[in-house]
C-alpha angles and dihedrals in degrees: 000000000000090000089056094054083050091052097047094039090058104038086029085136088050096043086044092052095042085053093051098040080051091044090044087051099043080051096059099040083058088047080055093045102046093048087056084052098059092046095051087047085050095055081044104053101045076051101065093031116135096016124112104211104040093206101148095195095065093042105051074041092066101034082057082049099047089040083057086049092051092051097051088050087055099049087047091056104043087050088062094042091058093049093044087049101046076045085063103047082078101046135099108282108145130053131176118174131182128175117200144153114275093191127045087224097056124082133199089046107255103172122084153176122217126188117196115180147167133246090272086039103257129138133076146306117223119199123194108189107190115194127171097267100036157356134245132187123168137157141245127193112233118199125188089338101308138086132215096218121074110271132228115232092245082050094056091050095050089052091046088043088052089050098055088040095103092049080043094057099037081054096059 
């Protein structure tokens, strides 16, 4: 001990300027601390803005349990939108339609030729030829764009036509 005092009274400026430079230092480090503090207070604090009982326990609780709720209803959700859309492969997506004269003595084209077809173009054609002394309509199946059964030439546009009517509607 006696060493010590020895020690401090002869370097008593060093040892007064290593304790300030260490006080200056520890200073900092609570101004620091005390800046991060604040920060942290200030997160809190928006937080828990707006509720009574500021228990952040229950609330982080219920905001897990909502987020939960939030992922059945999506699964719910996506469940019914893959079955809607596997429902609409098979629905009516392209049309082509052309109306025409079937005989060179009729006139205001009323006869036609409608294709209505699915997403992978399949579906039917449907010709009505109108003459003077009768009508008559009849169907074709029509699968992945093509029929079995020998084709019309007004058959063959509606289907083409069908077949550009999604570049046809994005266009409009």
């Amino acid at each position: 001990m006696e060493q010590l005092r020895e020690v401090i009274t002869r370097y008593n400026v060093e040892v007064i300027i290593g304790l300030m430079i260490a006080f200056i230092f520890v200073l900092i480090l609570y101004i620091i601390s005390e800046f991060r503090i604040n920060h942290i207070t200030e997160k809190y604090n928006a937080l828990v803005d707006g509720v009574d009982t500021v228990n952040l326990e229950e609330l982080i609780k219920e905001a897990l349990e909502e987020v939960e709720l939030v992922k059945k209803d999506y699964e719910i959700m996506d469940e019914k939108y893959n079955a809607v859309d596997k429902r609409l492969k098979c629905a009516i997506q392209k049309i082509g339609f052309i109306r025409y004269n079937a005989f060179a003595d009729m006139g205001s084209e009323l006869s036609f030729s409608i294709a209505l077809l699915d997403e992978k173009l399949d579906g039917v054609v449907i010709t009505s030829i109108f003459g003077r002394d009768y009508s008559t309509s009849y169907a074709k199946s029509i699968a992945n764009g093509d029929s079995k059964y020998s084709l019309s030439v007004e058959e063959m546009q509606a289907i083409d036509r069908a077949k550009k009517y999604e570049d046809y509607i994005t266009n409009i």
